[in-house]
C-alpha positions in Angstrom: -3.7 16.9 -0.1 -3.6 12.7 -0.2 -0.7 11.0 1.0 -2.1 8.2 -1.9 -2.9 8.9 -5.5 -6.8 7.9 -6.3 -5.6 4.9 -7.7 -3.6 3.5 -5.3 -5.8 4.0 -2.5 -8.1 2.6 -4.1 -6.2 -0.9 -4.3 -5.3 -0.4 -0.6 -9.3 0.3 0.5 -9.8 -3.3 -1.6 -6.9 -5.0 0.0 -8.8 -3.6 3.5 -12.3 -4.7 2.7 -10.8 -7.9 1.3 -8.7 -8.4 4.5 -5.5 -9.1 2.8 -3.0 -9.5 4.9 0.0 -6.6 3.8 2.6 -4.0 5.2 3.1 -0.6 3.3 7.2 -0.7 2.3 9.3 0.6 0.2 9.2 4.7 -0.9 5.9 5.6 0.7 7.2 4.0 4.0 10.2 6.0 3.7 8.1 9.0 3.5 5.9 8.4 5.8 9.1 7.5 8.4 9.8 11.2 7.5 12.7 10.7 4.3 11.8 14.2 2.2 11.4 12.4 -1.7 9.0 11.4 -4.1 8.3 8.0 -5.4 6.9 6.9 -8.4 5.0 3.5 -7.0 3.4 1.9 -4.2 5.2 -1.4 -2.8 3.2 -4.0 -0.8 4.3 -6.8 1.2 1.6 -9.3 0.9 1.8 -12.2 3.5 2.6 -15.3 1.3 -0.4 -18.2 1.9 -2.9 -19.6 -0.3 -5.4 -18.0 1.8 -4.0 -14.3 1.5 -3.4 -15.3 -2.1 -7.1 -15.6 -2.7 -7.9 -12.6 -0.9 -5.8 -11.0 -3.1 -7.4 -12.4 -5.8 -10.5 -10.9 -5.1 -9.5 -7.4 -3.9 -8.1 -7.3 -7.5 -11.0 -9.0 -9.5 -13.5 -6.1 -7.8 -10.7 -3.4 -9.3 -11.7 -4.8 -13.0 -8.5 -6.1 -13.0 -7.4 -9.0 -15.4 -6.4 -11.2 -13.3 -6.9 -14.3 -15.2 -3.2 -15.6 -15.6 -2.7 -15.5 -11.8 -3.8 -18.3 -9.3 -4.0 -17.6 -5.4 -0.7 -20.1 -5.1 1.1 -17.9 -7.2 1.3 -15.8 -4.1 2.9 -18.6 -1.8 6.2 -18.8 -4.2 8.4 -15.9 -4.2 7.3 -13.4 -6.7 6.5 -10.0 -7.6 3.6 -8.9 -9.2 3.6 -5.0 -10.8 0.9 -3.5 -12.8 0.2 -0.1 -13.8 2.3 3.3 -14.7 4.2 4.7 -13.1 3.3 7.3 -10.9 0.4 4.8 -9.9 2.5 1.9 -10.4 2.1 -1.3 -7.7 4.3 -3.9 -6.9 2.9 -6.2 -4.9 5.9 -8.7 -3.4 5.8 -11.6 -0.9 9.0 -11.4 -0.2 11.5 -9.1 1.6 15.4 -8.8 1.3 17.5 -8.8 4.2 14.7 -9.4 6.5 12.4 -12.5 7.6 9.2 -11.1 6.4 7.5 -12.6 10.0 9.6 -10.0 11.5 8.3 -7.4 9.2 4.4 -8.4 9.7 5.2 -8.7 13.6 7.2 -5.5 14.0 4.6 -3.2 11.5 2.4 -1.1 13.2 -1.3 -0.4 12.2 -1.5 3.7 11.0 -3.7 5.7 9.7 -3.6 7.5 6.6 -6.2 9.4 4.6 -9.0 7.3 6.2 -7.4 4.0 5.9 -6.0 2.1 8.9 -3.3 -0.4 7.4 -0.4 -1.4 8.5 3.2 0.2 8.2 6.7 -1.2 8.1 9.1 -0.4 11.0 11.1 2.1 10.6 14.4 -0.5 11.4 13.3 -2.9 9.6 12.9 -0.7 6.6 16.6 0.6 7.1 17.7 -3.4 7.1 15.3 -3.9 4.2 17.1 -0.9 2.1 20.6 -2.0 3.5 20.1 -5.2 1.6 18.4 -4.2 -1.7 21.8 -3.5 -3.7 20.0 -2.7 -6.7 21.4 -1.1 -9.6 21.4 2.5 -11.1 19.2 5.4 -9.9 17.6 3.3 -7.6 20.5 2.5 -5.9 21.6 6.1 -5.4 17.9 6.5 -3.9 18.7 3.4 -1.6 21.4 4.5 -0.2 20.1 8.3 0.3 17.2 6.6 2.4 19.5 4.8 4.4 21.5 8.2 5.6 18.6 10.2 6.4 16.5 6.8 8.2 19.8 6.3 10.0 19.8 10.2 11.2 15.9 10.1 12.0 16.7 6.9 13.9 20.0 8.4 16.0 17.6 12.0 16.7 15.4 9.7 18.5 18.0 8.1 20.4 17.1 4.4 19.0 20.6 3.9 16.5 20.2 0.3 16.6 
């Protein structure tokens, strides 16, 4: 069984070939750190430059994506892109809450899943990221049910900070 639908490793195998510069956060980080839930997308931090921007750009144009509203700026400024449905949804964000997102690309480490080597968010810094998300709803509720059991996965290996 994939860790990744077809689609979305497909996107990350582009980003790869492409070079992009990106972490893996969000629910799939979660799960891979060990939190037992589904999610119903895949959340990319994108390092924010021009030049990540226009690998970017071509990772997506070689998915058949249209792309044709976006320039490889857009990916400098603070933004979130999304396409897709949802369970092969992607958001694509160069930006991180509650964290400086240098910390995030220094403290990832490289992993390998289903063939692809890519980088993974730290476990902490994924507990500060969701500690600062306050979103509202269901999501929240999710939120905060990933912070107990990162917390607990955190104190059984004897790293609490």
């Amino acid at each position: 069984m994939s860790f990744f639908s077809r689609d979305h490793e497909r996107l990350l195998r582009k980003f790869l070939v492409n070079n992009v510069d990106f972490v893996m956060i969000g629910g799939h980080a979660a799960i891979y750190h060990g939190v037992r839930r589904t999610t119903s997308d895949l959340d990319i931090l994108v390092r924010p430059t021009e030049e990540n921007g226009e690998r970017i750009m071509r990772a997506l144009k070689s998915l058949g994506l249209d792309i044709t509203d976006i320039k490889s700026s857009d990916f400098v400024q603070q933004q979130v892109f999304s396409f897709g449905l949802e369970p092969d949804r992607v958001d694509i964000l160069n930006f991180s809450k509650g964290i400086l997102i240098d910390d995030i690309f220094n403290h990832a480490k490289p992993i390998k899943i289903d063939n692809l080597i890519m980088k993974i968010i730290d476990i902490r810094d994924l507990l500060k990221n969701k500690e600062n998300l306050q979103r509202e709803g269901v999501k929240n509720l999710v939120d905060q049910q990933d912070i107990l059991v990162l917390r607990d996965i955190l104190k059984s290996r004897g790293s609490d900070d």
